[in-house]
Every structure is written in structure tokens, then in C-alpha cells.
TORLUMTOR-901422 format. One line per field, with one value per atom (N, C-alpha, C, O, CB): x, z, y; residue number from 1; atom name; chain. Coordinates in steps of 0.02 Angstrom, whole numbers, plus 32768, in hexadecimal, padded with zeros to 4 digits. Each point is the difference from the previous one (the first is absolute). Glycine has a CB too. Layout:
N
X <- (X,...) .
Z <- (Z,...) .
Y <- (Y,...) .
seq <- (NUM,...) .
atom <- (CA,...) .
mol <- (A,...) .
end
This chain:
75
X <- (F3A6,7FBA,7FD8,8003,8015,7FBF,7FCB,7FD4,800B,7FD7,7FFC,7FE5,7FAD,7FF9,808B,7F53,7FC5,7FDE,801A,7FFF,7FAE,7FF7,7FD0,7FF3,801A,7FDA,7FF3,7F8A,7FD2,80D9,7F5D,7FAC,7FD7,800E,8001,7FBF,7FC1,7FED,8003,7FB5,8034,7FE3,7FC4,7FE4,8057,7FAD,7FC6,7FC9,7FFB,8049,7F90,7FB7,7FD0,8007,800C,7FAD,7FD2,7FE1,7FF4,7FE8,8023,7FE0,801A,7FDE,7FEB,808C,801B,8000,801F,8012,7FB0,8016,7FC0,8006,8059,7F61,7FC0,7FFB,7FE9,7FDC,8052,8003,8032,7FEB,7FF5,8070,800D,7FE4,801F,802D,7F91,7FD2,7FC5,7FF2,8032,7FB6,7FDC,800C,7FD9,8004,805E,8027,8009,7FDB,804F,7FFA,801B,7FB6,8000,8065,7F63,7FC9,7FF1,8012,7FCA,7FFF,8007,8019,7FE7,8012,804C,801F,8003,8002,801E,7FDF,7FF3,7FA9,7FE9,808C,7F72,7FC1,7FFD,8023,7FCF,7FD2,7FF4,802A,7FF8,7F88,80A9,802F,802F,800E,7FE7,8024,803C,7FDF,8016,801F,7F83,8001,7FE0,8009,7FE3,7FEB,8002,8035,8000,7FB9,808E,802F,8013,801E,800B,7FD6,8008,7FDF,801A,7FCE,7FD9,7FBD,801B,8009,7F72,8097,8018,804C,8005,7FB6,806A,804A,8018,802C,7FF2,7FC3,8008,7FC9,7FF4,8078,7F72,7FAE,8022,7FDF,7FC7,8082,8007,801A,7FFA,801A,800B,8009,7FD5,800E,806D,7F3C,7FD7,7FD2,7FEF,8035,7FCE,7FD0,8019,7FD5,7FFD,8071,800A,7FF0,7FE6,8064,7FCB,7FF0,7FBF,7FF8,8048,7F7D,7FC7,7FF2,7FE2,800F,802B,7FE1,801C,7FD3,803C,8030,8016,7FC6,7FDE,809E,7F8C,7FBD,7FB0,7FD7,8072,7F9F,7FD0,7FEC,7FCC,805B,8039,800D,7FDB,7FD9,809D,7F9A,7FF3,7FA0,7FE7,809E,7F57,7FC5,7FD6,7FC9,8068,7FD4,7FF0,801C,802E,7FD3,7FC7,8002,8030,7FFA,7F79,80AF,802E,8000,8027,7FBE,7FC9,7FF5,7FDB,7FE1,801B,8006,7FEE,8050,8018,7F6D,8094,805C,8018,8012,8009,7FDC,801A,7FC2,8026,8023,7F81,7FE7,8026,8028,7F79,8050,802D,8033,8009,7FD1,8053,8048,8008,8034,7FF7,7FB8,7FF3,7FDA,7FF4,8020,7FDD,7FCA,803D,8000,7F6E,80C0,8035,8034,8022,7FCD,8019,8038,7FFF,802A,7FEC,7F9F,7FF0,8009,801C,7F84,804C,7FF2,8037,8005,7F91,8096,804D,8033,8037,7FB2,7FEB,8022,8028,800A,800F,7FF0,8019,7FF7,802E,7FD2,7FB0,7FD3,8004,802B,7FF0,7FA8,7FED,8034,8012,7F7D,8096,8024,7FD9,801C,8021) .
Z <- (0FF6,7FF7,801A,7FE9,7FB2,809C,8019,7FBF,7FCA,80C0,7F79,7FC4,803B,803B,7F6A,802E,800B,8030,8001,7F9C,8089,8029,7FBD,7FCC,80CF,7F7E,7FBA,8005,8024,7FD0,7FEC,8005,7FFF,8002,7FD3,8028,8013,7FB8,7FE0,80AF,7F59,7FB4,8011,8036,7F79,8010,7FFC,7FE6,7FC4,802C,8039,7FEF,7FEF,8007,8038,7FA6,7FD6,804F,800A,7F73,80B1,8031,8030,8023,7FCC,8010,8022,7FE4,8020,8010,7F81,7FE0,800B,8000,7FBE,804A,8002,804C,8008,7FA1,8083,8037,801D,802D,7FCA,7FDF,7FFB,7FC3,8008,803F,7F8D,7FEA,8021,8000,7FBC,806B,8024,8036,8012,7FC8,803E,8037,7FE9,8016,8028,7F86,7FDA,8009,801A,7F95,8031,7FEC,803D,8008,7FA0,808D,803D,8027,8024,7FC9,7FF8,8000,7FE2,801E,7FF6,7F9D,7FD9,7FF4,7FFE,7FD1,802C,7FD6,7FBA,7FDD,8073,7F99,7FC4,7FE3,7FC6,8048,8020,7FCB,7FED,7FD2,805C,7FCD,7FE1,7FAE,7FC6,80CE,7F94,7FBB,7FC1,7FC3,8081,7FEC,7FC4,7FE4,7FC6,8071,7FFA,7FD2,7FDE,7FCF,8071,7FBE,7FD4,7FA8,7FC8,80BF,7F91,7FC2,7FDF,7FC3,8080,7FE6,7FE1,7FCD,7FC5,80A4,7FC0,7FED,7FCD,7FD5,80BD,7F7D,7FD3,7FF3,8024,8001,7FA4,7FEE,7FE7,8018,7FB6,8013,7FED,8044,7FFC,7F83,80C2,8033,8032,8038,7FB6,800F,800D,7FF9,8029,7FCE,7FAB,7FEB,8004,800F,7FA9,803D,8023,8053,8012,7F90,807D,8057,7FF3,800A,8037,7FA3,8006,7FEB,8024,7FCB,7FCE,7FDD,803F,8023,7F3F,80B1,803F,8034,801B,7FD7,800E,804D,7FEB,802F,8032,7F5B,7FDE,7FFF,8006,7FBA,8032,7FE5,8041,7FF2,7FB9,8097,803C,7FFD,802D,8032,7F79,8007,7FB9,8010,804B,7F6D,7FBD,7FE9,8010,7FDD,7FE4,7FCC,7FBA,7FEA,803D,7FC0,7FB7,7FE0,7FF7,7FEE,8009,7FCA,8015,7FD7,7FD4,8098,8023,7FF8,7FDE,8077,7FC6,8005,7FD4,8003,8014,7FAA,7FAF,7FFA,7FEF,7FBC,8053,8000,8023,7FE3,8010,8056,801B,7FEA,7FEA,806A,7FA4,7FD9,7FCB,7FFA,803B,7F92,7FD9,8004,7FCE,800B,8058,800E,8028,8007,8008,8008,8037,7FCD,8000,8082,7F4E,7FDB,7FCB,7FF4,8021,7FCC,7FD2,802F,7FE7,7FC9,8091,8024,801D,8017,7FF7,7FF8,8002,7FC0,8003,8048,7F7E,7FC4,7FD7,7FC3,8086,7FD3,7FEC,7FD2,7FDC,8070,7FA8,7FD2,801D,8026,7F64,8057,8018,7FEE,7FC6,803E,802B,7FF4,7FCD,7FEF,8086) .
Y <- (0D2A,800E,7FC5,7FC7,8083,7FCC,7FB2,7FE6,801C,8015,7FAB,7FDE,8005,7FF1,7FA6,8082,7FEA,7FC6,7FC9,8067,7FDE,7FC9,7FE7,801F,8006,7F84,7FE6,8004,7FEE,7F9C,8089,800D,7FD6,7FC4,8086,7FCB,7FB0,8005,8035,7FCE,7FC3,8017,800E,7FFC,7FC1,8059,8031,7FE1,7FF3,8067,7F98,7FE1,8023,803D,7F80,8028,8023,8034,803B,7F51,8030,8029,802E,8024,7F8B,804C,8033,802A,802B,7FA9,804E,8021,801F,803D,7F91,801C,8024,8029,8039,7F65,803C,800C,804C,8025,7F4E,809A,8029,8033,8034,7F8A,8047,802A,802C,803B,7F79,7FFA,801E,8033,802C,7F79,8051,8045,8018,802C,7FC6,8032,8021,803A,8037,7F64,8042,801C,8021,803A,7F7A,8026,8024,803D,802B,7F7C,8048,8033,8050,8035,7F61,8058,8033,8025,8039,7F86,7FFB,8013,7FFC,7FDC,8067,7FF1,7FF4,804C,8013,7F92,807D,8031,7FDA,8027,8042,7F7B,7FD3,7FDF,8001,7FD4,800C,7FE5,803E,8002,7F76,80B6,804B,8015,8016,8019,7FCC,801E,7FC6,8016,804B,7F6F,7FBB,8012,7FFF,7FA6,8067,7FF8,8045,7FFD,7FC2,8092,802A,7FE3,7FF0,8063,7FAF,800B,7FA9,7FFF,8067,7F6B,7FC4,7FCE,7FCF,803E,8006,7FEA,7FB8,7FD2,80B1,7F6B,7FC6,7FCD,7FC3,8075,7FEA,7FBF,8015,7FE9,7FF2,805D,7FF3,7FBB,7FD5,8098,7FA0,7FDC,7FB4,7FD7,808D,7F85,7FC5,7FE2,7FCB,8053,800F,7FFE,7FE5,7FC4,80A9,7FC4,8002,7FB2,7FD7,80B2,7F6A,7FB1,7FD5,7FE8,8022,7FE9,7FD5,7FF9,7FD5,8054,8012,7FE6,7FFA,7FFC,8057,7FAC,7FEF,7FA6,7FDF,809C,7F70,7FCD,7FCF,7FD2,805C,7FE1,7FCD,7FF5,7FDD,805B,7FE0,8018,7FF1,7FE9,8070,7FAB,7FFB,7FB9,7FDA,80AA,7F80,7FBA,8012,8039,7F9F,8005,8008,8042,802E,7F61,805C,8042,803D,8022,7F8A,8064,8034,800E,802E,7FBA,7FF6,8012,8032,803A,7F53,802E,802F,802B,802E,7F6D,807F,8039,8034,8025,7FA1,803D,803D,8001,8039,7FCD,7FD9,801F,800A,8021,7FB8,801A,802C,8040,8022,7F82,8068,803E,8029,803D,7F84,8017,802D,800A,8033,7F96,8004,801A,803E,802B,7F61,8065,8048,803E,8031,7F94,803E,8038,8010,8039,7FB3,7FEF,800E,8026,801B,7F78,805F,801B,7FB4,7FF9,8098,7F55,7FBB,7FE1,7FEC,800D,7FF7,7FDE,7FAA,7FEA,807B,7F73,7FD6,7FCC,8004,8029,7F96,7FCF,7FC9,7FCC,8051) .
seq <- (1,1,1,1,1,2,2,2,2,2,3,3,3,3,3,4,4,4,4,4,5,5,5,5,5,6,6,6,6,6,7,7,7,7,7,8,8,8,8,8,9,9,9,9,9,10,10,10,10,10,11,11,11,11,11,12,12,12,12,12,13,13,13,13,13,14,14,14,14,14,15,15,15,15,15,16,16,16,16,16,17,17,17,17,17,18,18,18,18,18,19,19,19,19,19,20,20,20,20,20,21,21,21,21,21,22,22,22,22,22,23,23,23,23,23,24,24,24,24,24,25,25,25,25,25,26,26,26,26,26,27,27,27,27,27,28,28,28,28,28,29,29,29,29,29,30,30,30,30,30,31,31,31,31,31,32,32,32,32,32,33,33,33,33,33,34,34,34,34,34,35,35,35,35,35,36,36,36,36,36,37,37,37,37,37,38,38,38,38,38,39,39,39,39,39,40,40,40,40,40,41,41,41,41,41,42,42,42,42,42,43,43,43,43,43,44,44,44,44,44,45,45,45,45,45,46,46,46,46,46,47,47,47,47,47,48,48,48,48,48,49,49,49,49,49,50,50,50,50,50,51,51,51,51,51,52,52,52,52,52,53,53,53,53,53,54,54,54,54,54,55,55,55,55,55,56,56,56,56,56,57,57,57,57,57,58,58,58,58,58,59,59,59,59,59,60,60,60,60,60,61,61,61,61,61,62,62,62,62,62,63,63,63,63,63,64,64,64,64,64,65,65,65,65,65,66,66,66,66,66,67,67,67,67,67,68,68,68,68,68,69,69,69,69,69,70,70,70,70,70,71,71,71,71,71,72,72,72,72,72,73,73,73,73,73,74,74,74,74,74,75,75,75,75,75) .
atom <- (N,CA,C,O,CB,N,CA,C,O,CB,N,CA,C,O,CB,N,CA,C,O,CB,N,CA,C,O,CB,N,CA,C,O,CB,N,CA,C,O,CB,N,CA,C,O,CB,N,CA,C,O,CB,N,CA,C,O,CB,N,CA,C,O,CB,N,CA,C,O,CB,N,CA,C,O,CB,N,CA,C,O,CB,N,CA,C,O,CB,N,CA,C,O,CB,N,CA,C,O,CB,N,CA,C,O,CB,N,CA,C,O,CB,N,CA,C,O,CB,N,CA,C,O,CB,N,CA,C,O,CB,N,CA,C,O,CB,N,CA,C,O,CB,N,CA,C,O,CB,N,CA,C,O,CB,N,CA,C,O,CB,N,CA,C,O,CB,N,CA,C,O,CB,N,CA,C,O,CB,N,CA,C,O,CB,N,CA,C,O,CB,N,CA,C,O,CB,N,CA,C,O,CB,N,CA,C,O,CB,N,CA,C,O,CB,N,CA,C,O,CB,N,CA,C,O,CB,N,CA,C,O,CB,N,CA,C,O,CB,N,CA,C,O,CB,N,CA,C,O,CB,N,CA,C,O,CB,N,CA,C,O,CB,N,CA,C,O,CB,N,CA,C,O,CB,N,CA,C,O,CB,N,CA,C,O,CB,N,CA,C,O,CB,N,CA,C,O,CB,N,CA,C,O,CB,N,CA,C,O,CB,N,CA,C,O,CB,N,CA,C,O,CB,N,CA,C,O,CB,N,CA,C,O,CB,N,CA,C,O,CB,N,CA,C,O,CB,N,CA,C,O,CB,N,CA,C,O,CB,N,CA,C,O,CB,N,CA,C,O,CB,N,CA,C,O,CB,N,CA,C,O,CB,N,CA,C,O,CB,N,CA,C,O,CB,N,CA,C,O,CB,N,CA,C,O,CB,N,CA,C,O,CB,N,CA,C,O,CB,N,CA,C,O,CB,N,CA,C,O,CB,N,CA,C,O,CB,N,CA,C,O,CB,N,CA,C,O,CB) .
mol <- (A,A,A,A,A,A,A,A,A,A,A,A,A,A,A,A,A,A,A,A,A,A,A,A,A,A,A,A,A,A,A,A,A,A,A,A,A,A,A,A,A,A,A,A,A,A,A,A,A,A,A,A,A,A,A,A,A,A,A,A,A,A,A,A,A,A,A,A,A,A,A,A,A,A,A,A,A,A,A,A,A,A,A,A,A,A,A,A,A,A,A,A,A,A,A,A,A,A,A,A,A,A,A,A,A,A,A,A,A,A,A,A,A,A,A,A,A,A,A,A,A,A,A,A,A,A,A,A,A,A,A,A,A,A,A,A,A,A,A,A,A,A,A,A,A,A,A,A,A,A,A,A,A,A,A,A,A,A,A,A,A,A,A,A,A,A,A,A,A,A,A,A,A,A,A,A,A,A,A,A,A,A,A,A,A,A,A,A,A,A,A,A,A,A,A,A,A,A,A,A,A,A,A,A,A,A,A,A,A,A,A,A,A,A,A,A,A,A,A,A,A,A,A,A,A,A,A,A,A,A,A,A,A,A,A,A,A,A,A,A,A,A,A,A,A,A,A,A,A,A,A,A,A,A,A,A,A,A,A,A,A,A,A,A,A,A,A,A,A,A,A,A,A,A,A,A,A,A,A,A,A,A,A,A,A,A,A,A,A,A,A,A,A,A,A,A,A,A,A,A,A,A,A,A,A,A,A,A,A,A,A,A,A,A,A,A,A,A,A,A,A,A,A,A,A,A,A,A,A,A,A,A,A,A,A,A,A,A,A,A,A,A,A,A,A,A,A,A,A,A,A,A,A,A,A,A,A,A,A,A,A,A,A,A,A,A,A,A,A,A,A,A,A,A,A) .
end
């Protein structure tokens, strides 16, 4: 059995950068069937990319606002 070639590690920004294609790619049906089919790794996705943009307690506001609306309840 060959063994794996060995990978590049994974940076914050290679990681936005393949999202951003990803997105490109798909659009916004992916993330509808996201928000349909899994409201709780929706509403995380959503706080993440909140996070690059908001102050603390804008932060912990929306996620508590994503976690109730996920069914979750507030951390």
C-alpha cells in the first residue's frame, strides 16, 4: 500500500482562500442547504466569519442569538 504524499499544513489563509473557491464555486446553495439541513454548523460558520469583523460582545451576542436559534440555548 503507497503511503500518502505528505501535505502542506493548513493555514488560516490557505484555508479562507480554499473556501473562498469552494464558494465560487457553489454559491449560496450550499450554504442554504447548510442553514436547512444543519442549523447548529450553520450558526457556527455564521459567528466565524462574524468573528474577523465584530468587537467581543457583538461576538457573544450573536452566538447566543445563533445558539438559541439553533435550538441549543445560549453558552
Amino acid at each position: 500500500m503507497a503511503r500518502p504524499k505528505a501535505q502542506q499544513p493548513v493555514t488560516a489563509q490557505s484555508f479562507m482562500e480554499a473556501l473562498a473557491d469552494d464558494f465560487a464555486k457553489h454559491g449560496l446553495d450550499i450554504i442554504e442547504q447548510m442553514r436547512e439541513k444543519s442549523p447548529a454548523a450553520y450558526a457556527m460558520l455564521a459567528l466565524q466569519a462574524m468573528q474577523a469583523q465584530a468587537s467581543g460582545q457583538q461576538i457573544a451576542e450573536a452566538r447566543d442569538f445563533m445558539m438559541i436559534a439553533a435550538g441549543l440555548g445560549p453558552r
